[in-house]
N, CA, C and O atoms as CSV, one atom per row, in Angstrom:
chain,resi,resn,atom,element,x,y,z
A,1,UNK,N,N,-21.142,6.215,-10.513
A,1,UNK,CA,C,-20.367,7.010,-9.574
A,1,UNK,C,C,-19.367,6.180,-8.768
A,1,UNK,O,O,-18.311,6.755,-8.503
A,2,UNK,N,N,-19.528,4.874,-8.316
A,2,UNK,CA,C,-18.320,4.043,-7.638
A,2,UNK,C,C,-17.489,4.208,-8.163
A,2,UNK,O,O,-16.658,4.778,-7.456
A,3,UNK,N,N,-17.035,3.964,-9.467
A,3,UNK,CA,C,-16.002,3.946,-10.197
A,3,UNK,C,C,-15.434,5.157,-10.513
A,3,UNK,O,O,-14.540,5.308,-11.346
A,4,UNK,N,N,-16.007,6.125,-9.775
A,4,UNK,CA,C,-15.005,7.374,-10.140
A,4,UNK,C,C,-14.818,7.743,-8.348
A,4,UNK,O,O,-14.152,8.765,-8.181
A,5,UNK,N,N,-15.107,7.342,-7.558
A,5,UNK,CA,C,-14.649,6.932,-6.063
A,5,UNK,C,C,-13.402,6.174,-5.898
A,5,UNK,O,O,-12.471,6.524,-5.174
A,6,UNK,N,N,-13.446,5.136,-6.604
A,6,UNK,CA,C,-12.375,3.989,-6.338
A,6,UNK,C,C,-11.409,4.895,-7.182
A,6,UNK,O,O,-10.232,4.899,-6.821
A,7,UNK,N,N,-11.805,5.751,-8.390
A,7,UNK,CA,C,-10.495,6.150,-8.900
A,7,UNK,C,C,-9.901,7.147,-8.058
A,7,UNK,O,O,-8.679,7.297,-8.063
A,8,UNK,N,N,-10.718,7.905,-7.269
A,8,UNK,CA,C,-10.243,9.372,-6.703
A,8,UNK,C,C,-9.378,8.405,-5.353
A,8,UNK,O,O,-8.206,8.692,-5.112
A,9,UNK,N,N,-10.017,7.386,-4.627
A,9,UNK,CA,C,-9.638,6.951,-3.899
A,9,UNK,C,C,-8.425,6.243,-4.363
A,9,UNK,O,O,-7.568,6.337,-3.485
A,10,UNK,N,N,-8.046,5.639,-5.284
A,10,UNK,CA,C,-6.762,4.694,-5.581
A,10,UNK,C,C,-5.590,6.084,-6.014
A,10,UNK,O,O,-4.370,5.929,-6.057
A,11,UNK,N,N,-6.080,6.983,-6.211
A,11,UNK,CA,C,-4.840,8.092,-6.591
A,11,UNK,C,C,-4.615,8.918,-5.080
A,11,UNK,O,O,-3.530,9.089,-4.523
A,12,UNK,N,N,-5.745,9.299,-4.672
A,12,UNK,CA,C,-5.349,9.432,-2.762
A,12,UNK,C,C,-4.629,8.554,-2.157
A,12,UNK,O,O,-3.985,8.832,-1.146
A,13,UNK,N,N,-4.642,7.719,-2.545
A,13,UNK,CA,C,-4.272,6.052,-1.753
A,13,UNK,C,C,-2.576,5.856,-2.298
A,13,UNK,O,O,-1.696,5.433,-1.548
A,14,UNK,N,N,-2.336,6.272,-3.800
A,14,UNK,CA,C,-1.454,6.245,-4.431
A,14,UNK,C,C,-0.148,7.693,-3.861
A,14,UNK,O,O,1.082,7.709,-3.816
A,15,UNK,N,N,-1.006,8.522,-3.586
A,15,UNK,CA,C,-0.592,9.883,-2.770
A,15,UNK,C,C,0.514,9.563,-1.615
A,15,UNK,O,O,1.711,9.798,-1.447
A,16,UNK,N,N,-0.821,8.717,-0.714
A,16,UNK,CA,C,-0.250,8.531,0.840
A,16,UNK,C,C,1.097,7.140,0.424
A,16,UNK,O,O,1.964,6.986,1.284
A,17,UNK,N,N,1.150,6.493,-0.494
A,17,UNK,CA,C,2.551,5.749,-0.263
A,17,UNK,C,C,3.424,6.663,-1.037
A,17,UNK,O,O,4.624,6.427,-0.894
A,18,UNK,N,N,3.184,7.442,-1.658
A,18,UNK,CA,C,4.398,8.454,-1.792
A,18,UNK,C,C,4.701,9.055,-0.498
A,18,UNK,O,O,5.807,8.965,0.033
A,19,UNK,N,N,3.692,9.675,0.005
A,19,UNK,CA,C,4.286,10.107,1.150
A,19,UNK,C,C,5.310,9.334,2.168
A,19,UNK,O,O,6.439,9.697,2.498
A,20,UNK,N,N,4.530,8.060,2.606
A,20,UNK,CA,C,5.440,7.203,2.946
A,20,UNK,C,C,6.691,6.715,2.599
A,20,UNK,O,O,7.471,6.223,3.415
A,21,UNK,N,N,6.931,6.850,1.278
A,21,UNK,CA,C,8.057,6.472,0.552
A,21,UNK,C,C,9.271,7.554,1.248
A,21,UNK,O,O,10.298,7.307,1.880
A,22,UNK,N,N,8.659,8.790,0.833
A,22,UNK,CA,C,9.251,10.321,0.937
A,22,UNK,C,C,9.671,9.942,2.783
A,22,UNK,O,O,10.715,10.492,3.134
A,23,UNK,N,N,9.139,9.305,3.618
A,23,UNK,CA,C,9.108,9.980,5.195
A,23,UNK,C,C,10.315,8.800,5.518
A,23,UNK,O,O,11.256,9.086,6.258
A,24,UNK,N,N,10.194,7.506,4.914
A,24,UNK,CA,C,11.351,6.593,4.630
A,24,UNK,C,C,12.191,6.290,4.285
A,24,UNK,O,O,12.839,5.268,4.508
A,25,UNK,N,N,12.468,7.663,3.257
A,25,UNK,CA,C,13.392,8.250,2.492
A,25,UNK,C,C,14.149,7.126,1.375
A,25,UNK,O,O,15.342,7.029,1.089
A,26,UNK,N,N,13.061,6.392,0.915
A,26,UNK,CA,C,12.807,5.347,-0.310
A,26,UNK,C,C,13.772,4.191,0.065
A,26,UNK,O,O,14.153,3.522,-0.896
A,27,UNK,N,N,14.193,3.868,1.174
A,27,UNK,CA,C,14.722,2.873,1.889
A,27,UNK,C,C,14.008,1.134,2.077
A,27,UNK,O,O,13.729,0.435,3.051
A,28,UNK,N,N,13.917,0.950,0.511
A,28,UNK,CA,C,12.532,0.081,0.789
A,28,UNK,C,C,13.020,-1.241,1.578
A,28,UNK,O,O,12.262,-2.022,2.154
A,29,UNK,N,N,14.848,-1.381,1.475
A,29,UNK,CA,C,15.097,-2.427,1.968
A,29,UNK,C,C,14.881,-2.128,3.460
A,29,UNK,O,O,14.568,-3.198,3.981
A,30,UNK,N,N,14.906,-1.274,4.260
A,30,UNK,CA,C,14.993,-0.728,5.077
A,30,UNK,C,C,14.422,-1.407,6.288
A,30,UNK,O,O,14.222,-2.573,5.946
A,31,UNK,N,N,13.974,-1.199,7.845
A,31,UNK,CA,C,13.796,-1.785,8.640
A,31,UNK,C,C,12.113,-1.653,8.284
A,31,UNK,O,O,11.559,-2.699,7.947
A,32,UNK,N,N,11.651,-0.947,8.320
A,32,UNK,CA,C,10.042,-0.415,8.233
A,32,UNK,C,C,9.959,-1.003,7.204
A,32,UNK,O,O,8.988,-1.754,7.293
A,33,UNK,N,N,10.441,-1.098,6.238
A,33,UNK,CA,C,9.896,-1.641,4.963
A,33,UNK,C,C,9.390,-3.569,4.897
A,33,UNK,O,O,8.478,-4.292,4.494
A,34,UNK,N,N,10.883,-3.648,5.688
A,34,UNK,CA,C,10.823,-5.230,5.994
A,34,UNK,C,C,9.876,-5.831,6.859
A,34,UNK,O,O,9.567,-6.991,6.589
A,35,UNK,N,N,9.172,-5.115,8.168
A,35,UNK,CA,C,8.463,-5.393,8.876
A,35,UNK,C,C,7.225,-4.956,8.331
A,35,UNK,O,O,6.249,-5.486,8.862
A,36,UNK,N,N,6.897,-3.848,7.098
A,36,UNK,CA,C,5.362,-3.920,6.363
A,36,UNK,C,C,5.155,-5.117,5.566
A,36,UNK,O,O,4.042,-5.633,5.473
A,37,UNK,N,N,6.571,-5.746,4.774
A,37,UNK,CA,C,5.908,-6.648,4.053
A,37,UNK,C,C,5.920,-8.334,4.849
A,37,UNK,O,O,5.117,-9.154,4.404
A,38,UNK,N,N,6.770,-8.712,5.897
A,38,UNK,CA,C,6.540,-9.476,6.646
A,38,UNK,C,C,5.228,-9.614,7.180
A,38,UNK,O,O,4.739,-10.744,7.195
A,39,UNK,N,N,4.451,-8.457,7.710
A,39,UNK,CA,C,3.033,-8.381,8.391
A,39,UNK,C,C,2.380,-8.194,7.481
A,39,UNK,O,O,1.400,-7.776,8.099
A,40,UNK,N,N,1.975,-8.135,6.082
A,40,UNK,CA,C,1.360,-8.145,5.374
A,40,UNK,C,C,1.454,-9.646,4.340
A,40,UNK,O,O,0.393,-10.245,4.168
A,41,UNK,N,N,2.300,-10.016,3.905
A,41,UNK,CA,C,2.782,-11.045,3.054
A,41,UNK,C,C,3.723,-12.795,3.945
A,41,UNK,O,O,3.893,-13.897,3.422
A,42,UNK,N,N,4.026,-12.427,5.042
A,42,UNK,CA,C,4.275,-12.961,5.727
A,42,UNK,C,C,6.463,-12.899,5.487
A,42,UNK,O,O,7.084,-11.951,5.007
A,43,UNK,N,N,7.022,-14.125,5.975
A,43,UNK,CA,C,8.735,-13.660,5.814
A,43,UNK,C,C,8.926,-14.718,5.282
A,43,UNK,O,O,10.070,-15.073,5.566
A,44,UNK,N,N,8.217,-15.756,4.374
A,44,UNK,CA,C,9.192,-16.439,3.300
A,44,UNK,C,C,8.363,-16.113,2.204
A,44,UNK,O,O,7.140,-16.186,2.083
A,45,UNK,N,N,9.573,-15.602,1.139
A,45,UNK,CA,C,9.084,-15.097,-0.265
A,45,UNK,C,C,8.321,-16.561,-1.097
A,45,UNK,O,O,7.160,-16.543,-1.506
A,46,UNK,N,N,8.691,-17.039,-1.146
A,46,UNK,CA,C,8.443,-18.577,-1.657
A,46,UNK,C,C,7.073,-18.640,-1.247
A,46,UNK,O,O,6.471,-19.468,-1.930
A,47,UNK,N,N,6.324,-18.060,-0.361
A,47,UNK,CA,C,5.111,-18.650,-0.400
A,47,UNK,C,C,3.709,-17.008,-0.701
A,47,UNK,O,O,2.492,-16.885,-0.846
A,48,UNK,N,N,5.012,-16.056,-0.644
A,48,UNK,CA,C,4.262,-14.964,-1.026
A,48,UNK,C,C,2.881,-15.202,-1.806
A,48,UNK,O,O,2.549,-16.387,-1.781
A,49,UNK,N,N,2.062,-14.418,-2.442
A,49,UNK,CA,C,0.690,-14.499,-3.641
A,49,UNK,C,C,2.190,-13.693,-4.910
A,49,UNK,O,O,3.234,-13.041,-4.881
A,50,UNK,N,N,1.070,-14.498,-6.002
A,50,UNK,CA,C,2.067,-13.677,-6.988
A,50,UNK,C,C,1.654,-12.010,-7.059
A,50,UNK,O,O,0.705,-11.296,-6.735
A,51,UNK,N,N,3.367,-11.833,-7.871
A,51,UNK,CA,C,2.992,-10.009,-8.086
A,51,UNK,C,C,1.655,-9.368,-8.131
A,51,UNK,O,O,1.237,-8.508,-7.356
A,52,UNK,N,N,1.123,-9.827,-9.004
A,52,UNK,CA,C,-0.315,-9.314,-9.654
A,52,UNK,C,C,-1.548,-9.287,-8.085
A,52,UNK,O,O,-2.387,-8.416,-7.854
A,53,UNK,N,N,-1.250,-10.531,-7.249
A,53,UNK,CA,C,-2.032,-9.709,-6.101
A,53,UNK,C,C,-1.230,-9.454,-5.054
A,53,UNK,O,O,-1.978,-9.287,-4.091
A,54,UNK,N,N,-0.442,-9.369,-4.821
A,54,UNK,CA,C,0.614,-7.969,-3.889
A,54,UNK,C,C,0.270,-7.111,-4.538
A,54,UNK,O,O,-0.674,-6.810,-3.809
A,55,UNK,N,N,0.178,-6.056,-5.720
A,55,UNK,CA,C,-0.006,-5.209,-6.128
A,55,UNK,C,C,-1.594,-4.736,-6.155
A,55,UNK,O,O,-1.983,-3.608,-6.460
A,56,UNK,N,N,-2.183,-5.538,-5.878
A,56,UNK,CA,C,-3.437,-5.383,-5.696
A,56,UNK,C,C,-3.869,-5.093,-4.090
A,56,UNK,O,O,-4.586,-4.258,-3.540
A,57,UNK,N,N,-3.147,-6.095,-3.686
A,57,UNK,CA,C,-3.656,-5.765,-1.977
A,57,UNK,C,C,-2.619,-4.612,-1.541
A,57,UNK,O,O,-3.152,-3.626,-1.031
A,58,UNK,N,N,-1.744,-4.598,-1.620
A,58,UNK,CA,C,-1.301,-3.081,-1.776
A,58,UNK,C,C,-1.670,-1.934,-2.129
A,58,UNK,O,O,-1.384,-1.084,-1.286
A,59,UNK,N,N,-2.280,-1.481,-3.183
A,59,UNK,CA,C,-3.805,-0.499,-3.416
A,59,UNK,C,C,-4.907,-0.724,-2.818
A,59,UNK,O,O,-5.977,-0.148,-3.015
A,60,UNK,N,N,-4.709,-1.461,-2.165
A,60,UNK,CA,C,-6.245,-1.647,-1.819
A,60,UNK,C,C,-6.087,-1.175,-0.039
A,60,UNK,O,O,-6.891,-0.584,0.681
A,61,UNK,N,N,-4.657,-1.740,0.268
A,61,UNK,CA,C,-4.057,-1.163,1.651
A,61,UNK,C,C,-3.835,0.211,1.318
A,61,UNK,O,O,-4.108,0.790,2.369
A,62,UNK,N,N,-3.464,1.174,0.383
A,62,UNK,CA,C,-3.760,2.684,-0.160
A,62,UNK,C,C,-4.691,3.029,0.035
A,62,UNK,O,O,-4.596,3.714,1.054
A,63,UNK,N,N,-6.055,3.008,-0.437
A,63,UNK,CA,C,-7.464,3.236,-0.725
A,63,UNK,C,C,-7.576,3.229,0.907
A,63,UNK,O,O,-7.725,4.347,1.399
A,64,UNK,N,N,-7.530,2.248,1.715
A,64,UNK,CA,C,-8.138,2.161,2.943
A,64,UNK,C,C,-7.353,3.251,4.007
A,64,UNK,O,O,-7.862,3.801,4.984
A,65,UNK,N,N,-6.051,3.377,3.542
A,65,UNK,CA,C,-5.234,4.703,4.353
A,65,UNK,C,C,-5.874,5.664,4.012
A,65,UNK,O,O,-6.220,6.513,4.833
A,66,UNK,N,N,-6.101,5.723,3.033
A,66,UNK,CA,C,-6.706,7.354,2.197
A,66,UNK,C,C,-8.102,7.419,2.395
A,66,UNK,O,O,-8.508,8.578,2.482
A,67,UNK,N,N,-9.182,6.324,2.518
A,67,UNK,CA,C,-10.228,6.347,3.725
A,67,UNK,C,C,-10.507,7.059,4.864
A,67,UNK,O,O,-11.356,7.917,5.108
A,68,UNK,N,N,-9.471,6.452,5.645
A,68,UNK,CA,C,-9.212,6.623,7.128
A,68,UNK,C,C,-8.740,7.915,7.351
A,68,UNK,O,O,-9.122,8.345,8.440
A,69,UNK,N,N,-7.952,8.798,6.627
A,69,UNK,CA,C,-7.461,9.820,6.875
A,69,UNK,C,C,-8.203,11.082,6.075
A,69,UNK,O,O,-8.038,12.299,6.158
A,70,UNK,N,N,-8.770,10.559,5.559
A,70,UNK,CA,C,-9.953,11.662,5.055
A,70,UNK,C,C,-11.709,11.248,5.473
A,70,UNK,O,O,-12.663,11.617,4.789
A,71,UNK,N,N,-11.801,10.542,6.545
A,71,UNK,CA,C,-12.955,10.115,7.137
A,71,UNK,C,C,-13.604,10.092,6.099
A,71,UNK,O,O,-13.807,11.206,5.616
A,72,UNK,N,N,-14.143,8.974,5.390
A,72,UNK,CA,C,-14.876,8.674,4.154
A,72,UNK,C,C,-15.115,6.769,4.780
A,72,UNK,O,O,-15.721,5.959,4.079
C-alpha cells in the first residue's frame, strides 16, 4: 500500500505545481520563481545538485504541499 500513497501523493503533488505554474502564469523566469529556486538550491548554478536530484527534491517538495493541504 505505500507505494500506491507515494503514487496518489506524487500526482497530487504534481497537481499543486500546476496550479502554481497556472497562478504565476508560467513566468518561471519570473520574480517568485527566482526566489523558490534561490531558497531551495541556493543562487550560484555551478554549485546546484545535478538535474536528477532537483527533480527529485522538487517532487518530493510536491508530495509534502499535497500533504499539508489535504491534512494527511
Amino acid at each position: 500500500m505505500p507505494a500506491m500513497r507515494l503514487l496518489i501523493e506524487t500526482i497530487g503533488g504534481l497537481w499543486e505545481l500546476m496550479l502554481l505554474a497556472v497562478k504565476t502564469r508560467f513566468r518561471f523566469t519570473g520574480p517568485y520563481w527566482r526566489w523558490r529556486i534561490e531558497t531551495a538550491f541556493g543562487d550560484d548554478p555551478s554549485r546546484w545538485p545535478p538535474r536528477r536530484q532537483r527533480l527529485f527534491a522538487t517532487l518530493a517538495y510536491a508530495r509534502w504541499v499535497h500533504r499539508m493541504k489535504h491534512g494527511r
